[in-house]
N, C-alpha and C positions, 0 to 999 in steps of 0.2 A: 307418608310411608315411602321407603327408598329403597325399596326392596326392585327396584325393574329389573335387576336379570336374572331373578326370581319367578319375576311375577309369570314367567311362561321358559319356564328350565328346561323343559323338552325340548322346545324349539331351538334355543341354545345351544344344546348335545346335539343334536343334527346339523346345526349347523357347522358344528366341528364336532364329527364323528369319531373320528381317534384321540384328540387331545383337546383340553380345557386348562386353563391357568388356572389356577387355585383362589378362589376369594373367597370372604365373610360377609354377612349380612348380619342383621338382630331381628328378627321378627317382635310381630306387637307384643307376644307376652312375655319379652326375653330372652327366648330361645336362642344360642348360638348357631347360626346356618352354616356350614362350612362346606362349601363346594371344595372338594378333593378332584376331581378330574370329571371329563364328559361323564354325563349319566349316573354321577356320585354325588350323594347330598349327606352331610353326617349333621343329626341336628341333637347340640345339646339342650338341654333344657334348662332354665335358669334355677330349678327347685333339684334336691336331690331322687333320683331315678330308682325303682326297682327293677327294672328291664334292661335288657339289652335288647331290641330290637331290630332285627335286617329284615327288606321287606324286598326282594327282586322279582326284576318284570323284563321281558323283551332281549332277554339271553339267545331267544329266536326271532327272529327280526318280524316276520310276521305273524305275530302272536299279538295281535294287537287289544284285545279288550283287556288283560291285564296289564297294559302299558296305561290306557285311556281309564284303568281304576286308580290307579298310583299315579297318572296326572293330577286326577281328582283329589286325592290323600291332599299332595303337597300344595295344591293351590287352592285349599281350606287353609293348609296351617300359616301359608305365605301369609294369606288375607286376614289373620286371624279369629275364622270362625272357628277353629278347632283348633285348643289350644292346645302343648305339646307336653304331656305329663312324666314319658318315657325316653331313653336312648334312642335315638332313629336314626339306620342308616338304610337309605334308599337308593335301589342302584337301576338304574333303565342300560340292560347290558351291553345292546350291542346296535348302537346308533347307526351304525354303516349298514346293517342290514333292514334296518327300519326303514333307511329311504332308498333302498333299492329294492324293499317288499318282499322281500327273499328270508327264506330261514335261516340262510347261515352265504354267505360267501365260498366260501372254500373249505372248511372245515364247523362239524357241530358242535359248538363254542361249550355245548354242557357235556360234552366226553373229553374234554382238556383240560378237570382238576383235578388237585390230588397229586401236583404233579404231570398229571400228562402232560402238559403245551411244555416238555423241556424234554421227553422221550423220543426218539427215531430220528433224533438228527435234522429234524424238519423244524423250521420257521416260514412263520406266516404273520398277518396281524392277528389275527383271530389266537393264536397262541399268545402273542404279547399282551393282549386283550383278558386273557385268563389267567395269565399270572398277575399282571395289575390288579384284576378283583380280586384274587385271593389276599394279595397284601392288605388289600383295602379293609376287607372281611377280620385281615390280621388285628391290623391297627385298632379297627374298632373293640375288636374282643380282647386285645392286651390291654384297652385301656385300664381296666380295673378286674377286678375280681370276683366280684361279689354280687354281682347283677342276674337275673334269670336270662338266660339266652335263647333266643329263637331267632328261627328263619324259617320263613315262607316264600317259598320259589315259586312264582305266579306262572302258569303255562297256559295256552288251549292246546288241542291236539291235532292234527290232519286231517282225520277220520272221525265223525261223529262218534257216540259210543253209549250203548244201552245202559251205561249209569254215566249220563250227564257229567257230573262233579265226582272226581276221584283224587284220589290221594297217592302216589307212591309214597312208602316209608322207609328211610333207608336203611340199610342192614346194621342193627344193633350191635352186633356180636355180643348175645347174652343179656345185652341187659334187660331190661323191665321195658314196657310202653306205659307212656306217660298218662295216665286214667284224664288228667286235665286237659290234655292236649286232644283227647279223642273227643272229650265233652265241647272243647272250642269246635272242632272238625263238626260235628254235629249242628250245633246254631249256627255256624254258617252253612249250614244247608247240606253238607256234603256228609254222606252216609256210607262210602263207599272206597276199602284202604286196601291198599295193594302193596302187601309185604313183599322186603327186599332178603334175600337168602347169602349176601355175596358183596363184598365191596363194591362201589363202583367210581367211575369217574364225572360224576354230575356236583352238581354246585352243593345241592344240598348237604350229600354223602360227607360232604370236604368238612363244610360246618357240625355235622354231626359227630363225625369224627374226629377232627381237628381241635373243636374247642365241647365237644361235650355238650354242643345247643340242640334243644328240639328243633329238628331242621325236618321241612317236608317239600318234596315236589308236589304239588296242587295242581292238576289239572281242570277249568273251567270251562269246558265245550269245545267246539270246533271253531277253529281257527278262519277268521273273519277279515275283509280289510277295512280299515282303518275308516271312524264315522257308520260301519253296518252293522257295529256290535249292541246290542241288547242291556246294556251294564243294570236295568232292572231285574237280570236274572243274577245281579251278584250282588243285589239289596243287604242278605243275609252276612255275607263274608263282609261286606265293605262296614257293615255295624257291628263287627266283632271286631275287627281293624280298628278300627275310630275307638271304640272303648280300650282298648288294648293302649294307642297312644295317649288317650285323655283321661283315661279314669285311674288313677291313685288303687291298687287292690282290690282294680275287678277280675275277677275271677268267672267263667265260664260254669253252667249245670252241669253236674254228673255228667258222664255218659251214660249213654241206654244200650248196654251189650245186645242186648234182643236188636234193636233196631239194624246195628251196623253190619253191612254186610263185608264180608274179609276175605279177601283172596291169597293165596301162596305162590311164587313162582315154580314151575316144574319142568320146564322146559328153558332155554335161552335160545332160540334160532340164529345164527351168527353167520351173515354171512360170507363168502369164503373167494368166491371170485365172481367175476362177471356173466358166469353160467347160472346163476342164482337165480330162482324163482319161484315165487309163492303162489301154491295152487288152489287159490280160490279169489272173488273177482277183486278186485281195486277196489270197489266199493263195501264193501264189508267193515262192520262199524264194530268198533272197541268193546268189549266183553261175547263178541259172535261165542257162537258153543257147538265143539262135532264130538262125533260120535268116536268111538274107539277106532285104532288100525286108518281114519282118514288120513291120504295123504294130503301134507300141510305144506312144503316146499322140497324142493331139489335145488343139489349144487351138484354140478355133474352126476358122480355116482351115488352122493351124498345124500341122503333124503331121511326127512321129517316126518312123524306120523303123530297123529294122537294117542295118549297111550292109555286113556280111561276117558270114560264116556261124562261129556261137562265138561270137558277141557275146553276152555276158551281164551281167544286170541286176542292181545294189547298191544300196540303199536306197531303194527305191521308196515314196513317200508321197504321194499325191495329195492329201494335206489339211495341206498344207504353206502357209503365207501364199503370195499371189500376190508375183515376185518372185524367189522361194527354188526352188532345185533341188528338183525330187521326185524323181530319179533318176540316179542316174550308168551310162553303159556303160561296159565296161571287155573289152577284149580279153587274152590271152595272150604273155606275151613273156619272157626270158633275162634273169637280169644275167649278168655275165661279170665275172674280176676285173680287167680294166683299167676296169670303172667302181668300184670298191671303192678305201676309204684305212683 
């Protein structure tokens, strides 16, 4: 096998964090590998594809156990124990912050698509870093037409959170939720979906809107470094993965509306300057819940309350740029299947 700059691609990307020359390999069952740049693998498959598949990881530098699962992915299919039945395109986003351990450099690489990394007259790399993947994300999806699309934006979070594995999904505008897509969210473990009300500028948002792919931000626990992750708690997702790439018209169970629990945004906390601050402790873990009229944060005269009792708090950062959400509310709500297709 001649796959060696393959055989360990992560290391590769870091070791050239902004740029990689473009090459091809064959894996054992044919597959065409085509490294497109650092942290980008597009793998065709020698058979004809039902899928389009994008699977990203490490868009925050220290996010590390979804980086060390999608290690895992590619250094099956390199070796050929799992062989490649679908489109794949795997992306590790943002190399430069993986070896500096940091979440982001200078800017949060997942509020620069859609567009943004080309708004406010500002350059950085983290912006040229976000319009590369978009392209990347482009080329993949122009290539044909006719393939089912998805994308799974692997994340952990800051903050622990009273549902482990959650989901954002991004704002529809109108359409249906995918009954399939809720049943795959299910086997792999994760029971817990956090509807999006509003465009936004994250990776997913881009592909769901841009090319019409089931695209989901997935959040997998709290954020870990690198060698202390757990990845037996991502047993479930990583065998929904592997079938997805090697199984010919596997399809996922129903889903169990009973089971899944579903939150709505109702709030966006945004914060506004450097007077900013959230009132309640640092340690306070994802899905927290107050009571009505609790104050939630202040920006100078500005200030946040709860505005129904169960309101609880998602990603809470007060050290967020001014500008940028530091917190989402999100209340309790039903899907039901006449909003399902």
């Amino acid at each position: 096998m001649n796959n060696t700059r393959l055989n360990d691609f992560l290391a590769l990307s870091r070791r050239h964090p902004w740029h990689l020359e473009p090459f091809t390999e064959t894996l054992p069952d044919g597959t065409r590998a085509e490294v497109w740049d650092t942290g980008v693998i597009c793998l065709e498959p020698a058979l004809p594809a039902q899928r389009d598949l994008v699977i990203s990881c490490g868009i925050h530098g220290n996010e590390t156990a979804p980086i060390e699962l999608c290690e895992r992915l590619l250094q099956q299919l390199v070796s050929g124990r799992l062989r490649c039945r679908q489109r794949l395109l795997l992306i590790f986003g943002h190399p430069a912050a993986m070896n500096a351990g940091v979440r982001e450099l200078k800017e949060n690489l997942n509020r620069l698509f859609s567009g943004a990394h080309a708004r406010g007259g500002v350059e950085s790399q983290e912006r040229q870093r976000a319009a590369a993947l978009e392209g990347y994300v482009t080329r993949f999806f122009d290539a044909r037409e006719d393939g089912e699309r998805l994308h799974y934006d692997l994340h952990t979070a800051i903050r622990p959170s009273l549902h482990e594995k959650f989901v954002v999904h991004p704002f529809t505008h109108g359409a249906p939720y995918s009954s399939s897509q809720l049943g795959l969210l299910q086997a792999a473990g994760i029971n817990t979906i956090l509807l999006s009300q509003a465009p936004t500028t994250t990776f997913s948002y881009f592909s769901a809107r841009r090319f019409g792919a089931q695209a989901f931000t997935i959040e997998l626990g709290k954020v870990m470094p690198f060698g202390q992750n757990d990845l037996g708690r991502l047993t479930a997702l990583e065998q929904c993965l592997t079938a997805l790439i090697s199984t010919p018209g596997w399809q996922p169970p129903a889903p169990d509306l009973a089971r899944l629990e579903v939150f709505d945004v109702c709030q966006e906390i945004v914060k506004q300057s450097e007077n900013f601050r959230l009132n309640f402790s640092k340690d306070v873990s994802n899905f927290t819940t107050f009571e009505a009229g609790t104050l939630l944060a202040t920006d100078g005269e500005r200030r946040w309350c709860a505005q129904s009792d169960g309101e609880a708090v998602v990603f809470p950062n007060a050290g967020v740029a001014p500008g940028q959400r530091a917190a989402l509310m999100v209340t309790p709500v039903r899907l039901t299947t006449d909003q399902l297709a």
